[in-house]
C-alpha positions as a printed Julia matrix, in Angstrom:
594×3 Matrix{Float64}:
 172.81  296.43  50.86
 173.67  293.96  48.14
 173.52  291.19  50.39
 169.95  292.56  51.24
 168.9   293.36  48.02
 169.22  289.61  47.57
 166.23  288.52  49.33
 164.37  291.51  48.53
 160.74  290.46  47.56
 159.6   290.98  44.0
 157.89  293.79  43.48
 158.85  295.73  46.2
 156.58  293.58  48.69
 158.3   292.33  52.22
 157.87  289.01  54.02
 155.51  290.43  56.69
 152.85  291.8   53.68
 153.16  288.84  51.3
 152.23  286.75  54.37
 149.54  288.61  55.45
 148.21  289.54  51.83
 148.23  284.97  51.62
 147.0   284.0   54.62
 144.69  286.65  56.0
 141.69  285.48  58.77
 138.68  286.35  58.75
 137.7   289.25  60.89
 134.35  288.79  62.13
 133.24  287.33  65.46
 130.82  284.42  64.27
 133.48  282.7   62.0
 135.99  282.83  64.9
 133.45  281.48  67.46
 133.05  278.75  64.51
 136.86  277.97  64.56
 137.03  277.47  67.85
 134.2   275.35  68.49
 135.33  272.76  65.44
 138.57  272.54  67.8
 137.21  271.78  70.58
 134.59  268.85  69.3
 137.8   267.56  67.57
 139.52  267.31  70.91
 136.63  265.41  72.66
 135.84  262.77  70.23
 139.66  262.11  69.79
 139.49  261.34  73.47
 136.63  259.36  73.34
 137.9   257.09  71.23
 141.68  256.54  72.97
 140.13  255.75  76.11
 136.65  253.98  75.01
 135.93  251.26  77.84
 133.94  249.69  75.16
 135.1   245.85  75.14
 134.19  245.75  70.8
 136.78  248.77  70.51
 139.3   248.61  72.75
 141.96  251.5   72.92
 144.51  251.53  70.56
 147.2   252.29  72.58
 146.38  252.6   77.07
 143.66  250.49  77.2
 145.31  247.08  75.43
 148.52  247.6   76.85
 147.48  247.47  80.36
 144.81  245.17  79.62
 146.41  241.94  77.08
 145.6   238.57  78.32
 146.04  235.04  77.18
 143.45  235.29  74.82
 143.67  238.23  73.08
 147.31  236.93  72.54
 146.29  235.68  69.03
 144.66  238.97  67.96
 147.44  240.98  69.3
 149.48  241.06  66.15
 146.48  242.72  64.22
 146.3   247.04  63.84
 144.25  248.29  66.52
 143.51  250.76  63.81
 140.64  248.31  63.0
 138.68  248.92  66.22
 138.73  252.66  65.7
 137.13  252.71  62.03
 134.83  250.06  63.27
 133.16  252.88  65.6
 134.0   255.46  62.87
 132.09  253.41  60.2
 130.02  250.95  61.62
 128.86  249.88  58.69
 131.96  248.97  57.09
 132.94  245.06  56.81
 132.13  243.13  59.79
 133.95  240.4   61.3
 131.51  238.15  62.47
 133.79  236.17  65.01
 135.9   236.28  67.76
 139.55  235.79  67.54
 140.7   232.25  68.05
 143.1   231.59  71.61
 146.43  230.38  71.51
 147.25  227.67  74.21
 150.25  227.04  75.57
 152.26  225.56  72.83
 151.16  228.46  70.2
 148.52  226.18  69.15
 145.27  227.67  67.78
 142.75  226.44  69.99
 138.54  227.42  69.38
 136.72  229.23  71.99
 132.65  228.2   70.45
 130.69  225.28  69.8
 130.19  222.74  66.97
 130.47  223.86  63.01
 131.46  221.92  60.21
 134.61  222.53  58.34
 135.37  221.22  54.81
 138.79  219.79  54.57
 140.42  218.81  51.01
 143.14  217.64  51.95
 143.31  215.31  53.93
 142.76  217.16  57.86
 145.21  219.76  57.24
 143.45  223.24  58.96
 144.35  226.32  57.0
 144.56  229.97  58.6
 141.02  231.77  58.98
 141.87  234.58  58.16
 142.67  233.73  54.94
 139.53  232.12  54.43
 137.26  233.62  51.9
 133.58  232.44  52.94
 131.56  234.7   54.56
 129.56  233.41  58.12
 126.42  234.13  59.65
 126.94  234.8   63.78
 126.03  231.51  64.21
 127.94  229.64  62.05
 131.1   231.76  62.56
 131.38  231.33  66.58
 134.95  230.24  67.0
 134.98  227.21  70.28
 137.31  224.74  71.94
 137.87  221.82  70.7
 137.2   222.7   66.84
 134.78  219.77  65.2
 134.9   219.41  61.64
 133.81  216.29  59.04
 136.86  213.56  58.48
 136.09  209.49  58.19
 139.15  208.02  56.71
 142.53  208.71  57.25
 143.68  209.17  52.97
 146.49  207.29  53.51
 145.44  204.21  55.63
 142.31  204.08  55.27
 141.16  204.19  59.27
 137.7   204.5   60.59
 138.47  206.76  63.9
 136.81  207.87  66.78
 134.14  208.57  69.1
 131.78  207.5   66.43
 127.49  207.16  66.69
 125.2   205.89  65.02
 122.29  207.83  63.93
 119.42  204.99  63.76
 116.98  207.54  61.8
 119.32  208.91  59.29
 122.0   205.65  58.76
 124.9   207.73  59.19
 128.19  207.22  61.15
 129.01  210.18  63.0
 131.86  211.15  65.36
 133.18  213.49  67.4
 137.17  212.66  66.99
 140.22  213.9   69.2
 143.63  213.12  67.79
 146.97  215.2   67.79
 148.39  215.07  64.11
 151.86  213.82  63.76
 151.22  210.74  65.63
 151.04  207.87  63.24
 147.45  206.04  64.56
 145.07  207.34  66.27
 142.98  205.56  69.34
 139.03  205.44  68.64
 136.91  205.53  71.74
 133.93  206.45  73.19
 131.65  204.73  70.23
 128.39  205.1   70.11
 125.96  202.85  67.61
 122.34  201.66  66.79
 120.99  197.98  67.71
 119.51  197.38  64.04
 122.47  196.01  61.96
 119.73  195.94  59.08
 119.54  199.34  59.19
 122.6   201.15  59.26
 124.07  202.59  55.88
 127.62  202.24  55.0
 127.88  206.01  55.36
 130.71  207.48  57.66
 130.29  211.02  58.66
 132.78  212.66  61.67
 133.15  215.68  63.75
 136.67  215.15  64.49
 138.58  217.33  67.22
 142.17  217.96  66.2
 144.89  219.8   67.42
 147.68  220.13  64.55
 151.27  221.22  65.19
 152.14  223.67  62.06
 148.26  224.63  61.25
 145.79  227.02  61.98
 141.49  226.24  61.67
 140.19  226.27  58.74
 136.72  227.78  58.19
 134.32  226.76  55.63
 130.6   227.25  54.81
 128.32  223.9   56.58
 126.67  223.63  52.99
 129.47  223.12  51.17
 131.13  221.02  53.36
 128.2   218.91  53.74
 128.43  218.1   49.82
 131.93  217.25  50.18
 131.69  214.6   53.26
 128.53  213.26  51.14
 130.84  212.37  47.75
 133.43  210.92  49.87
 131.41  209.27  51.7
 129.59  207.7   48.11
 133.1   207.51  47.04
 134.4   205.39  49.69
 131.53  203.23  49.47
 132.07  202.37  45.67
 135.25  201.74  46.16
 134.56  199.05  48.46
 131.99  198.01  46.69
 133.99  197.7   43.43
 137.39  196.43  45.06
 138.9   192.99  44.52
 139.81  192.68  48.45
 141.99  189.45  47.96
 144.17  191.04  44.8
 147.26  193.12  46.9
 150.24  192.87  48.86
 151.47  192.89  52.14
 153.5   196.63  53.2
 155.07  197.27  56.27
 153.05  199.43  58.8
 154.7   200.97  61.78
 150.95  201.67  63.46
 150.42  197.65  63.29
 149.2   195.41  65.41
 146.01  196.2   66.17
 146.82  195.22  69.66
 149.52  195.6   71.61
 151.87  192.25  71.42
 151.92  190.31  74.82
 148.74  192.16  76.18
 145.87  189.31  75.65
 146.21  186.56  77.44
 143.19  185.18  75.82
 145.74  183.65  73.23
 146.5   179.89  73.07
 149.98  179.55  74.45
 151.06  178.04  71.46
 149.84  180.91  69.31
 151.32  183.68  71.46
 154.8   183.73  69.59
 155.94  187.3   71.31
 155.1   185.71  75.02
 157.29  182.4   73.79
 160.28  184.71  73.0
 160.39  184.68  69.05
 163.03  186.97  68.65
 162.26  189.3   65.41
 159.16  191.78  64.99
 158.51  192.11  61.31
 155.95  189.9   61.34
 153.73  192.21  63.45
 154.36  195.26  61.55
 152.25  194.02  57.61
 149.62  195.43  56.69
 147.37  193.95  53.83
 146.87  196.13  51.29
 144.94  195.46  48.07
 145.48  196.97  44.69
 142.5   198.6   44.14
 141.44  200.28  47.21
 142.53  200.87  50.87
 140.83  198.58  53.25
 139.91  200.67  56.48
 141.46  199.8   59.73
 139.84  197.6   61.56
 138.09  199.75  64.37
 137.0   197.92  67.26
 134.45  199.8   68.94
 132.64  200.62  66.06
 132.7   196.74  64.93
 131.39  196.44  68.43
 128.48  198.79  67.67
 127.39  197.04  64.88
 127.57  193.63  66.6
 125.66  195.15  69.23
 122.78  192.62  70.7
 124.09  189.88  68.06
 125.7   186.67  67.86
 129.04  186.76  65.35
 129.59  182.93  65.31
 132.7   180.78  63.59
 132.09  177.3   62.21
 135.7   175.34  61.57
 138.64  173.66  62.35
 141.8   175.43  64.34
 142.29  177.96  61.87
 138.86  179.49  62.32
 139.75  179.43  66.47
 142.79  181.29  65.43
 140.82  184.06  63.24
 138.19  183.53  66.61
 140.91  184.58  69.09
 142.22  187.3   67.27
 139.15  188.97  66.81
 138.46  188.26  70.21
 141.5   190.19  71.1
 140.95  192.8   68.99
 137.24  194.08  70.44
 138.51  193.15  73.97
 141.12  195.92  73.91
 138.53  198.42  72.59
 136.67  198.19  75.82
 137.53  200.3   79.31
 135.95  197.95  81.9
 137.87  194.56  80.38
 135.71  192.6   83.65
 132.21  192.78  81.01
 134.13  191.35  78.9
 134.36  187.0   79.77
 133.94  183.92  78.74
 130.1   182.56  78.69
 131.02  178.5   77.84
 134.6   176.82  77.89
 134.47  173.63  75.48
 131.16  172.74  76.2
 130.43  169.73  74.28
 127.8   168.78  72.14
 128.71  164.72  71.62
 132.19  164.97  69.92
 131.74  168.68  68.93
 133.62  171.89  71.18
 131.75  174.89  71.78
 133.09  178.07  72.94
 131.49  181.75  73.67
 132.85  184.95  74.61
 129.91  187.61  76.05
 130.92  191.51  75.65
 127.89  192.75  78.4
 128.02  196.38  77.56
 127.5   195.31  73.92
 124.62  192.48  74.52
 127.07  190.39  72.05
 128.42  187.04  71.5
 131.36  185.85  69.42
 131.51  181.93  69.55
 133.53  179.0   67.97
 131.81  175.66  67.49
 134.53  173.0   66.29
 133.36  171.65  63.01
 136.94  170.96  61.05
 134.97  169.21  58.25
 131.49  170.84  58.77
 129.79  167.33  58.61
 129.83  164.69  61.1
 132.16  162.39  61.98
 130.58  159.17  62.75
 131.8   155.44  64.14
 130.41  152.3   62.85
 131.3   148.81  63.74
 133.59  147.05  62.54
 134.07  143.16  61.18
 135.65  142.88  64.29
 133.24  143.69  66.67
 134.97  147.24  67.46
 134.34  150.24  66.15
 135.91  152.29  63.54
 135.61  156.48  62.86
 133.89  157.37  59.51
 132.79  160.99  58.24
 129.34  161.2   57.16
 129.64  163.54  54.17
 125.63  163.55  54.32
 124.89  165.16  57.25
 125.78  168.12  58.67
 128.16  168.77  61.68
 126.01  168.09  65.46
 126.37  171.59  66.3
 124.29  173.12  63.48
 121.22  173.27  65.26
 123.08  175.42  67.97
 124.48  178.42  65.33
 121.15  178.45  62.73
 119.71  181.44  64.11
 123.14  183.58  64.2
 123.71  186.84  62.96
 126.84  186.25  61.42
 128.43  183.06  59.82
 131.77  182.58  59.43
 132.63  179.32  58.32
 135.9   177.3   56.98
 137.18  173.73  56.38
 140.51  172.17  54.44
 143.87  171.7   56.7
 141.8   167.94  58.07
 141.21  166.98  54.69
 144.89  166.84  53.94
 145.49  164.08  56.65
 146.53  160.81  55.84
 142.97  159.15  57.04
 140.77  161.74  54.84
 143.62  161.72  51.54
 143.77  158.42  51.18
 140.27  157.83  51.18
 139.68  153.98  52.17
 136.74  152.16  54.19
 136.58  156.08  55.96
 133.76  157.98  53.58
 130.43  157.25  54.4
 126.58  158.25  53.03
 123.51  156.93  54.66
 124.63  152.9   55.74
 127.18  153.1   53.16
 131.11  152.95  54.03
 132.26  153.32  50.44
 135.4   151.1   50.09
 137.68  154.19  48.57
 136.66  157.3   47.28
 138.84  160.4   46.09
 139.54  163.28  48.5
 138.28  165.47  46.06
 135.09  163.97  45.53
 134.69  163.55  49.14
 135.39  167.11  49.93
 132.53  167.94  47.25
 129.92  165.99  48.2
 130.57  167.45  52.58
 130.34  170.83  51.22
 127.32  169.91  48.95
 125.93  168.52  52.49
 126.61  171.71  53.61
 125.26  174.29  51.38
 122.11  172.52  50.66
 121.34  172.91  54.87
 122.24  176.73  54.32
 119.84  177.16  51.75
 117.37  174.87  53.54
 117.97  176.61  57.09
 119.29  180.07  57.14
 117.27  182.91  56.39
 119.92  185.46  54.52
 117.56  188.44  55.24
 118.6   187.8   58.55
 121.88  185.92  58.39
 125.41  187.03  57.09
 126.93  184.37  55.9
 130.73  184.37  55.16
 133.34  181.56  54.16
 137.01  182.38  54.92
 139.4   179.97  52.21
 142.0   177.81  52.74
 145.13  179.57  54.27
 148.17  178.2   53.45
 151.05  176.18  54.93
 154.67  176.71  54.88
 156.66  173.64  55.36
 160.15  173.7   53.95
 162.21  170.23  53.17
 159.01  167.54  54.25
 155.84  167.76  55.92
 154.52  168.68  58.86
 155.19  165.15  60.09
 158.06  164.16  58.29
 160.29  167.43  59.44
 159.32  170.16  57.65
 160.06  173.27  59.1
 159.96  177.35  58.88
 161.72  178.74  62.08
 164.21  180.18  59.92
 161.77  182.7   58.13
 161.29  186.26  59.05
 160.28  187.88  55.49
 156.88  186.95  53.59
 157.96  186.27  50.13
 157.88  188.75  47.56
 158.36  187.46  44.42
 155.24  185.72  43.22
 156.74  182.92  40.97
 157.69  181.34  44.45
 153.49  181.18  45.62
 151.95  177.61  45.46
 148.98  176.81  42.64
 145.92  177.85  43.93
 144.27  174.58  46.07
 142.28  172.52  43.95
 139.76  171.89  46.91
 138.7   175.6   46.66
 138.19  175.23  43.06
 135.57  172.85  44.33
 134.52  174.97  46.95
 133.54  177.88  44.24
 132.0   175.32  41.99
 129.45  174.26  45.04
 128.94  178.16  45.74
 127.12  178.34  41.99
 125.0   175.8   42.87
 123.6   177.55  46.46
 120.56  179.38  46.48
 122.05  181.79  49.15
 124.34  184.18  48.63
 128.09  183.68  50.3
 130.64  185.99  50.57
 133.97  184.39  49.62
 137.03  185.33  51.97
 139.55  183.92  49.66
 142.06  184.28  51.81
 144.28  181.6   49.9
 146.82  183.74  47.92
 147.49  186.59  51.26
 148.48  184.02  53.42
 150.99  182.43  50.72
 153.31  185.14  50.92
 153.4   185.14  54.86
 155.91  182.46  55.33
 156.99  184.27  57.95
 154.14  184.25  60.38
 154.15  180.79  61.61
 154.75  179.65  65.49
 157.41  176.75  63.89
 159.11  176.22  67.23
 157.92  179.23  69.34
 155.15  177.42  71.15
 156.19  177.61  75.06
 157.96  180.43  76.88
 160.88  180.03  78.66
 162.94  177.52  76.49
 166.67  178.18  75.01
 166.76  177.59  71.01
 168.29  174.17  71.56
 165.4   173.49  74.07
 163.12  174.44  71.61
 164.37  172.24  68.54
 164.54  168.97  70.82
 161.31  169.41  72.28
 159.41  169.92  68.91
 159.18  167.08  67.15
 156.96  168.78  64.66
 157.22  172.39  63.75
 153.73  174.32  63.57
 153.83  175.81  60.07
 150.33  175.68  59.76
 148.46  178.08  62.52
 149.69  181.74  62.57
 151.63  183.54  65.62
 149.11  186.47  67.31
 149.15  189.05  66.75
 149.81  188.47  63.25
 147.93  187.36  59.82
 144.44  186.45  61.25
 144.04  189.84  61.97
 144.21  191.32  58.78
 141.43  188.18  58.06
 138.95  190.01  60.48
 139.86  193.01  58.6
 138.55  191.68  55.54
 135.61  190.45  57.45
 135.0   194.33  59.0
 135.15  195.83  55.47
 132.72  192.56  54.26
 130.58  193.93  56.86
 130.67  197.55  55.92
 129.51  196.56  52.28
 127.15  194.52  53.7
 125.65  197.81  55.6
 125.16  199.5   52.28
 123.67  196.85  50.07
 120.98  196.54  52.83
 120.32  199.7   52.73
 120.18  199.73  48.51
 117.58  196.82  48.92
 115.02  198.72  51.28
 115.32  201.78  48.88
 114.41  199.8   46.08
C-alpha cells in the first residue's frame, strides 16, 4: 500500500481520469468526419509528391535513385529537399538554369550556348553557385563549350585564338579553346576583315576553356562588357605609351614561335639547330620591355590583317633574315602549307634580287628586294679603259619603282657600310658625274639616306603606306674582325650586365637626324641595343650540317657573327613589327574619328 500510495495521483484523481479529463475528443459526428478527411488528403498529396514523374521535381528518394545519369551527376550532391518546396512554393527563389555536367575527368563542362563571362583574374572560372548575379532565362542557359571575354594572356601578353574581325564594329573577336595548365596556347581558325585601314586596335574574345581545379564562373553580359572594354583601352595605351626598345631579354619555355628544324624555308647557313649547334638557350628569350608586355606574335591574326596586301622588306642580308623568319612564322599558322609558295626566286632587276612569297588563302605577299645601301650602285669607267663600281648616293636603289605602291615598308641599311670599300671612302662615292676623290663614311651614309627619304616623301602616300625602318643590329666578334678571325662559337648566354654593350652606332645617330627632316612619318625599330646583349645568337661556325667540331673550325675561315641563327632574335624583330602594327590599327582609327 505504501509502495502504491507512492504514485497515487494528487488529489485523489487516477491515471485513466487525468488522461481523459486532458485529452478528451470531441463527440460529435461532423468533427470526426473532419478528422478523418484532413488524414486522408494528407496521405495523397504526400504521395504525390514522392513519386511525381514531373522532370522539374524529381522524387526525393525512388525516382532519382533509379533514375541518376551522367548529367545529373553534378547536381547530385544538392538536397532533393529543394525540388519538393519548389512545387510547395512556387513562388519562392527560382533557379533560372540547369545544372552544369561533369565529363569524364570531373571537369565542369556547359550544356547551352554563348554568354559572356567577366573574368578578373586572369581566366580563372569560379563556382556558380557561388555567384551572386541574378540571370534572365536567356542569359543563364548553361552550354558546352563555355565562351567568355579574354584577349591577353596577363602574364605574356598573347593574342590567342580563333579570332574575327568584325569589319562594321573594328573589334577583334574570338572564340578560343585552350586547356589551362599548358604553358602556350595554339591560335587557329582566324578569321579577319580585308580593310587594314579600318580595323581598331581593339581585342575582344569568346574563349572556350576547360580548367583543371575550377568551376564556370557566371557573370552579368553588361558588366562584363565594361570590363573587356577598359582592358581593351588599357592595353591599347599601354602600347601606345611603351618605349618597345627599353627591356631585357627573359627566358621563355613557350619560345620559339616555331618549332626548331620544321621550316625548311631557312638559308642553310641560318638554320643553326639543322647544322647541329649543340645548346638551346638561344631559342628559349623572349624580349621583354620595361614598360609593357609586348603580345605574342600571333600568326594567323597577323595574317588577317595582311590579308589582300603586300608586306615588303627593302635591305641588305639582315632584312632577308627578319624576311625568312617572318616567313616562317605565318607559314606554320596555316593547315594547307601547299597555298603557301614561292611567287619569284631572285628575279633580277639589273644588279638588284627580288624575292616573293604568296600565302593564296590570304591574297598576300611578303617580298625582299636586295637594296643593302638603298641607293644604287653604279660602274663608271675608269682611266684605264675598264670599269670601276661606285655608289650613287643620289639616286635611289633600281628596285624602288617595283615596292612604291606596298602596303607595308620595312626597310634597313648599315652592316655594307662598314666594309673596307664604303669606310675608307676613296674614288668610290659618287653624285650626278661626280666620283668625289674621298669622302667620310659618315657623310656618305647621310647624304644615301637623304636620297632616300626625300623619294619617300616624294613617292609614298602614308595614308596608304606603313612605313617602318628596323636599326642597325649588332655584331659580335671577339679578338678581330670578321675577316681578321674574330669569332663567337664559344657563346651561349646574351650578356647581362650592361657596362659590357657597345656605344650606340654613330650611323643611326645620323639616321634619326635625317628622320626630322622627312615629311612622312617613320616608325623607328631601333633594334640596336636588343640585339647587343644576344651574343649568343650568332651561326659563328654552325653553317652546314653534318660536320665534326674540328670540321667545322677548318672549313670556316670566317666565323658568321653577324646574321642570327633561326629560330632566334629576328623573331622577336617581327614581334616588334606585329605590335607596330597593332598601334598602327588604333591611330587609324583615332584619325577617322576626328
Amino acid at each position: 500500500m505504501a509502495e502504491t500510495a507512492k504514485y497515487a495521483a494528487i488529489n485523489g484523481g487516477t491515471l485513466f481520469t487525468d488522461m481523459k479529463t486532458q485529452l478528451s475528443l470531441p463527440k460529435t459526428k461532423r468533427t470526426v468526419a473532419c478528422a478523418y478527411g484532413f488524414v486522408f488528403i494528407f496521405i495523397v498529396v504526400t504521395t504525390f509528391l514522392a513519386f511525381s514523374p514531373s522532370p522539374n521535381s524529381s522524387s526525393p528518394w525512388f525516382t532519382n535513385i533509379f533514375s541518376l545519369s551522367k548529367e545529373d551527376v553534378g547536381t547530385s550532391y544538392r538536397s532533393h529537399f529543394s525540388s519538393v518546396f519548389s512545387n510547395l512554393f512556387p513562388r519562392s527563389s527560382k533557379n533560372n538554369f540547369e545544372q552544369p555536367h561533369l565529363d569524364k575527368k570531373g571537369l565542369i563542362v556547359e550544356k547551352s550556348e554563348n554568354y559572356t563571362q567577366n573574368d578578373d583574374k586572369g581566366g580563372v572560372l569560379e563556382n556558380p553557385f557561388n555567384s551572386s548575379s541574378v540571370l534572365s532565362d536567356k542569359e543563364s542557359s548553361v552550354v558546352k563549350n563555355e565562351t567568355f571575354s579574354e584577349v591577353f594572356d596577363d602574364k605574356v601578353g598573347i593574342l590567342m585564338g580563333n579570332q574575327t574581325f568584325d569589319d562594321k564594329v573594328g573589334i577583334f573577336k574570338a572564340n578560343q579553346s585552350s586547356i589551362e595548365g599548358s604553358k602556350s596556347a595554339a591560335a587557329v581558325n582566324q578569321t579577319g576583315s580585308r580593310d587594314f585601314d579600318d580595323k581598331v586596335g581593339i581585342f575582344k574574345a569568346n574563349q572556350s576553356t576547360i580548367e583543371k581545379k575550377s568551376a564556370p564562373k557566371f557573370s552579368s553580359k553588361g558588366k562584363s562588357a565594361n570590363v573587356e572594354k577598359k582592358r581593351d583601352v588599357d592595353l591599347v595605351k599601354s602600347l601606345l605609351n611603351c618605349d618597345f626598345f627599353d627591356g631585357n631579354w627573359v627566358k621563355d619555355e613557350s619560345y620559339p614561335l616555331y618549332k626548331p628544324g620544321s621550316c625548311s624555308l631557312i638559308d642553310e647557313q641560318f638554320n643553326c639547330f639543322i647544322n647541329d649547334r649543340p645548346d638551346s638557350g638561344y631559342l628559349k628569350m623572349k624580349w621583354k620591355p620595361n614598360a609593357c608586355s609586348l603580345p605574342r606574335l600571333n600568326a594567323t591574326h597577323m595574317l588577317e590583317l595582311l590579308r589582300g596586301k603586300r608586306l615588303v622588306f627593302v635591305g641588305d642580308s639582315l632584312n632577308r633574315n627578319m624576311w625568312e623568319s617572318l616567313i616562317c612564322i605565318l607559314r606554320n599558322s596555316v593547315k594547307n602549307q601547299k597555298k603557301v609558295y614561292e611567287e619569284s626566286g631572285r628575279h633580277h632587276f639589273r644588279t638588284e634580287a627580288f624575292y616573293s612569297f604568296i600565302f593564296e588563302e590570304y591574297k598576300c605577299r611578303v617580298e625582299f628586294f636586295v637594296s643593302p645601301f638603298l641607293v644604287q650602285q653604279w660602274e663608271v669607267a675608269d682611266k684605264k679603259g675598264g670599269k670601276k663600281e661606285t655608289l650613287r648616293l643620289d639616286l635611289i636603289g633600281e628596285s624602288a619603282d617595283k615596292y612604291r605602291d606596298a602596303d607595308i615598308l620595312v626597310f634597313n641599311t648599315g652592316h655594307w657600310w662598314t666594309h673596307e670599300k664604303t669606310s675608307l671612302g676613296k674614288d668610290y662615292y659618287q653624285e650626278g658625274n661626280h666620283v668625289h676623290n674621298e669622302l667620310n663614311v659618315l657623310e656618305a651614309f647621310r647624304r644615301a639616306l637623304t636620297t632616300w627619304g626625300r623619294w619617300i616623301d616624294a613617292h609614298i602616300n602614308p595614308k596608304k603606306t606603313f612605313v617602318l625602318f628596323r636599326g642597325y643590329s649588332a655584331s659580335h666578334f671577339s679578338g678581330g674582325q670578321w675577316n681578321s678571325g674574330g669569332a663567337c662559337d664559344s657563346e651561349t648566354e646574351p650578356i647581362k650586365n650592361d657596362t659590357y654593350l657597345t656605344p650606340y652606332p654613330s650611323k643611326m645617330k645620323v639616321l634619326e637626324d635625317v628622320f626630322k627632316g622627312m615629311k612622312t612619318r617613320v616608325s623607328y625599330l631601333n633594334i640596336t641595343r636588343m640585339t647587343d646583349y644576344r651574343k649568343d645568337g650568332h651561326p659563328s661556325i654552325y653553317r652546314k650540317p653534318n660536320l665534326t667540331l674540328k670540321e667545322r673550325r677548318s672549313q670556316w675561315r670566317y666565323q658568321d657573327c653577324s646574321h642570327w641563327c633561326l629560330p632566334g632574335v629576328p623573331d622577336a624583330w617581327n614581334e616588334l613589327l606585329y605590335a607596330e602594327l597593332l598601334v598602327r590599327l588604333h591611330q587609324k582609327q583615332q584619325e577617322k574619328k576626328s
